[in-house]
TORTOR-134831 format. One line per 5 residues: for each residue z, y, x of N, C-alpha, C, O, CB. Coordinates in nm, 3 decimals. Glycine has a CB too. Example, Ala and Ser with C-alpha at 12.3 -4.5 7.8 and 13.67 -1.06 7.14 Angstrom:
<papas>
0.780,-0.569,1.319,0.780,-0.450,1.230,0.780,-0.330,1.320,0.846,-0.332,1.424,0.905,-0.447,1.131 | 0.708,-0.225,1.285,0.714,-0.106,1.367,0.787,0.003,1.290,0.804,0.114,1.341,0.572,-0.060,1.408 .
</papas>
This chain:
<papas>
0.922,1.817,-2.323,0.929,1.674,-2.310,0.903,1.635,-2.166,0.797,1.679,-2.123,0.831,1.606,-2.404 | 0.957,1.580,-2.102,0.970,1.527,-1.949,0.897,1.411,-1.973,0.907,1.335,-2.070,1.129,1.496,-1.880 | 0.802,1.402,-1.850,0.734,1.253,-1.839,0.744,1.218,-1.781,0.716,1.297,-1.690,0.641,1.210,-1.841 | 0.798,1.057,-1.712,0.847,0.981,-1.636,0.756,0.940,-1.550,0.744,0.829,-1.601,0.905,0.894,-1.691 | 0.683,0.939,-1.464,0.602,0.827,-1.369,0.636,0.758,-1.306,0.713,0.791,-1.216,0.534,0.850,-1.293 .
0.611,0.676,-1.317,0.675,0.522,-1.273,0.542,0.488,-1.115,0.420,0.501,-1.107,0.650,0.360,-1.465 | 0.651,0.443,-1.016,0.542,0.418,-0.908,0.567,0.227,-0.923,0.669,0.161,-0.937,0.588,0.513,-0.714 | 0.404,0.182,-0.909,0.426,0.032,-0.932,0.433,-0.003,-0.787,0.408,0.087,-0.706,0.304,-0.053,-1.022 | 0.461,-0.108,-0.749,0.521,-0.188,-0.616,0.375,-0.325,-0.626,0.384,-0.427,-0.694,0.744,-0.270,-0.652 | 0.248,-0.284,-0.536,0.178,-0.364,-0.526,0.175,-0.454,-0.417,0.200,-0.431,-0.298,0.093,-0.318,-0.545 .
0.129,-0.595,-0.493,0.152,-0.722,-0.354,0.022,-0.680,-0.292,-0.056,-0.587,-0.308,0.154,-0.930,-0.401 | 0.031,-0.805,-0.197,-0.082,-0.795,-0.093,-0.234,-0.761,-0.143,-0.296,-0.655,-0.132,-0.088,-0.932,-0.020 | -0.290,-0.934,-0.224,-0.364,-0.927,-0.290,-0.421,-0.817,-0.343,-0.543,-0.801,-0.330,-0.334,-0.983,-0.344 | -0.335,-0.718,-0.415,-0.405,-0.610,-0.466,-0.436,-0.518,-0.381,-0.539,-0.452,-0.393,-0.346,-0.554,-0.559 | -0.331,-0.497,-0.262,-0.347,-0.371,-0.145,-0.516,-0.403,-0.091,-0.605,-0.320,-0.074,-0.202,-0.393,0.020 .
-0.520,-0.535,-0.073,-0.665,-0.606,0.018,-0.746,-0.621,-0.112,-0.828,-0.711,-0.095,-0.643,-0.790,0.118 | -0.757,-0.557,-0.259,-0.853,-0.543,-0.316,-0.876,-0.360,-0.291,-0.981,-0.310,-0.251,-0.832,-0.613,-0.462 | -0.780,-0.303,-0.319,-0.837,-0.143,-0.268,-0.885,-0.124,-0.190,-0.985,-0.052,-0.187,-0.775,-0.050,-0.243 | -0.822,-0.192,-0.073,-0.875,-0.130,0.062,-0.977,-0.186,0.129,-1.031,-0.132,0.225,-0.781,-0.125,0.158 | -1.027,-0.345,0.062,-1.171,-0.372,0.134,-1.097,-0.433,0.248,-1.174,-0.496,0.320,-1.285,-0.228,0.176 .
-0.948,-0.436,0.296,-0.941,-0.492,0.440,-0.926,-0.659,0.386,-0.914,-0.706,0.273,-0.787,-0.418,0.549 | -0.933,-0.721,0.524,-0.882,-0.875,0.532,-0.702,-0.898,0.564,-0.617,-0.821,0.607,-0.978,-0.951,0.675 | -0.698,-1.000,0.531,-0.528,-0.974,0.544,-0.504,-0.928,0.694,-0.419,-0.842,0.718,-0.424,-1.131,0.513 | -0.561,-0.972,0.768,-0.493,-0.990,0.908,-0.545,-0.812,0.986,-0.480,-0.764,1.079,-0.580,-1.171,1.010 | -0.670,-0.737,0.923,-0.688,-0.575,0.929,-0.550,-0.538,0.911,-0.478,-0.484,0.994,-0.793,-0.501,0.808 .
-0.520,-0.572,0.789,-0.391,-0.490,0.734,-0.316,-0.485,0.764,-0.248,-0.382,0.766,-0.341,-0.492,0.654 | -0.282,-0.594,0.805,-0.121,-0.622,0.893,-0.108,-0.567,1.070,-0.014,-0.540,1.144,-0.095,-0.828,0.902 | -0.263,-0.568,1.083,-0.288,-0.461,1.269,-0.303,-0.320,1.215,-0.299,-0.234,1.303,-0.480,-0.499,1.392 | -0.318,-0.280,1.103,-0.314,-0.109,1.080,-0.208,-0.109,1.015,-0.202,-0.013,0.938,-0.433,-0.026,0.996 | -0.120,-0.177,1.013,0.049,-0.170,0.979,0.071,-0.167,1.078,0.091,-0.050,1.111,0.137,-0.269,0.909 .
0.084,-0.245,1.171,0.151,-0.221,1.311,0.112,-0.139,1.393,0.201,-0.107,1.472,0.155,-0.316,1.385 | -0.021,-0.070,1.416,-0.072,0.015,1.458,-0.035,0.167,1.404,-0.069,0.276,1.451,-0.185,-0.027,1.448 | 0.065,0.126,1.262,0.098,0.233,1.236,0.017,0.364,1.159,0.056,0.479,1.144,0.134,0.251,1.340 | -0.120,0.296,1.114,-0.229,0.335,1.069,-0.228,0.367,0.884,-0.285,0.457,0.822,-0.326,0.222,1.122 | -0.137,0.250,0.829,-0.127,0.238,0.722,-0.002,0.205,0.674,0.079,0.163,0.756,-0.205,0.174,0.694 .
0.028,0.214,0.563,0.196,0.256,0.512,0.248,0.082,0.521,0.182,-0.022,0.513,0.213,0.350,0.296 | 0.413,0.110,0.542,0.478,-0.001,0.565,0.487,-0.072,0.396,0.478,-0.028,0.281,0.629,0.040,0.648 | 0.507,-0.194,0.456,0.531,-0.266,0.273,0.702,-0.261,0.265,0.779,-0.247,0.360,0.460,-0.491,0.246 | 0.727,-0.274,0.156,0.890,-0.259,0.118,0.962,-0.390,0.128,0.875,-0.477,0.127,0.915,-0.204,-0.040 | 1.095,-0.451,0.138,1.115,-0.566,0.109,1.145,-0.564,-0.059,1.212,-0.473,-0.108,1.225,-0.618,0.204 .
1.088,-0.673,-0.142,1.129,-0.686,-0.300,1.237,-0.776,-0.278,1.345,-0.718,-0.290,1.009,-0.751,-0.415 | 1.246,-0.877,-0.254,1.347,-0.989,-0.211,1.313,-1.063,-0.092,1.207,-1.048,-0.031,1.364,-1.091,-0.316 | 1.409,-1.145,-0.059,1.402,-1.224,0.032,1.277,-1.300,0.122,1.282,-1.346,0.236,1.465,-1.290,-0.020 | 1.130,-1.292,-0.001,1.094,-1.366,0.051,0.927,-1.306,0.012,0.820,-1.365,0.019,1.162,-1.500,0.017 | 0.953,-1.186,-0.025,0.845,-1.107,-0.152,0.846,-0.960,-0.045,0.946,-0.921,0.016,0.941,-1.075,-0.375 .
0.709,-0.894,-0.042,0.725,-0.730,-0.014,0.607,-0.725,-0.100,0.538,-0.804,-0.164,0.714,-0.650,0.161 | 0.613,-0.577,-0.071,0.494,-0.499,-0.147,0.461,-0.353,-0.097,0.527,-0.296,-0.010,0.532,-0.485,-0.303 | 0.381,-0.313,-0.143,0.369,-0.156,-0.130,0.375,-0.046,-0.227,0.350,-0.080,-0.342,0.260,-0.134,-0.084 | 0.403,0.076,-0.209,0.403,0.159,-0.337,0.276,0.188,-0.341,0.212,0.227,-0.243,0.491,0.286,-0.347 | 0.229,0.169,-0.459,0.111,0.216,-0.525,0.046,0.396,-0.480,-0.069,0.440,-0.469,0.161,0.202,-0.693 .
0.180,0.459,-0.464,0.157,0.645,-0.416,0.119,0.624,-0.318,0.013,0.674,-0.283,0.276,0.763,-0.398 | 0.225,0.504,-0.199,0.164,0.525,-0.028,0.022,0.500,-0.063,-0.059,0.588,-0.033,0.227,0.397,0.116 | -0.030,0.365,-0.138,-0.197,0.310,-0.083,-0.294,0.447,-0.124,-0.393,0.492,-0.066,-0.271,0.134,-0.194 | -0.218,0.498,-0.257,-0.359,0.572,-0.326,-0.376,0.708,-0.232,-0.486,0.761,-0.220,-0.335,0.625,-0.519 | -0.235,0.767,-0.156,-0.222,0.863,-0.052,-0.316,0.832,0.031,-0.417,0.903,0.033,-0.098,0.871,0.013 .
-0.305,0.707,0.127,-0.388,0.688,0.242,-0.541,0.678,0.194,-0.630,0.726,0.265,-0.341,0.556,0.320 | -0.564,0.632,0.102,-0.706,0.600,0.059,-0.753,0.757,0.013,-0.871,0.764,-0.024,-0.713,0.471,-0.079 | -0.675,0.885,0.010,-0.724,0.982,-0.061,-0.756,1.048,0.082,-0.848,1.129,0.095,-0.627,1.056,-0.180 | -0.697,1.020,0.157,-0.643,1.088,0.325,-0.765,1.078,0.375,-0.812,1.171,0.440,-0.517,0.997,0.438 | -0.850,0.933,0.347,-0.941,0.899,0.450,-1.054,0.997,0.353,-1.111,1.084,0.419,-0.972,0.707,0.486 .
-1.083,0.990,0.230,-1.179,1.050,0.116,-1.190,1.197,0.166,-1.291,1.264,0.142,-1.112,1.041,-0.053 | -1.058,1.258,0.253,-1.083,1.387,0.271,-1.145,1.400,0.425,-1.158,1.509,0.482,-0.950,1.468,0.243 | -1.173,1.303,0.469,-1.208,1.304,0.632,-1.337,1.375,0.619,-1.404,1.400,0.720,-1.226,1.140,0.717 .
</papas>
C-alpha cells in the first residue's frame, strides 16, 4: 500500500508562530537568504512549504 504525503503550503501567520520571528525578521532572513523563499499561491497570496520550515527549524536543532 503506497502512502501519499501531502506537503501543506503555510501562510505567514503560521511560519511567525514556528519560528518565534516578527514579520519583518522573516522577511530580512528571506532576503538574507537565511530562510526558505515563500511560493506564489495566487496573485495576491504566498506561502511556504511546510518541509522547507520544518527542514530549517531541524537544521538549526542540529547546530
Amino acid at each position: 500500500m503506497d502512502t501519499v504525503t501531502t506537503d501543506r503550503i503555510l501562510r505567514r501567520q503560521a511560519v511567525l508562530a514556528l519560528t518565534g520571528f516578527s514579520a519583518s525578521t522573516l522577511y530580512r532572513k528571506i532576503e538574507d537568504g537565511t530562510f526558505p523563499r515563500q511560493l506564489r499561491i495566487s496573485t495576491r497570496c504566498s506561502g511556504w512549504r511546510e518541509s522547507a520550515v520544518k527542514a530549517w527549524i531541524d537544521a538549526l536543532e542540529d547546530d
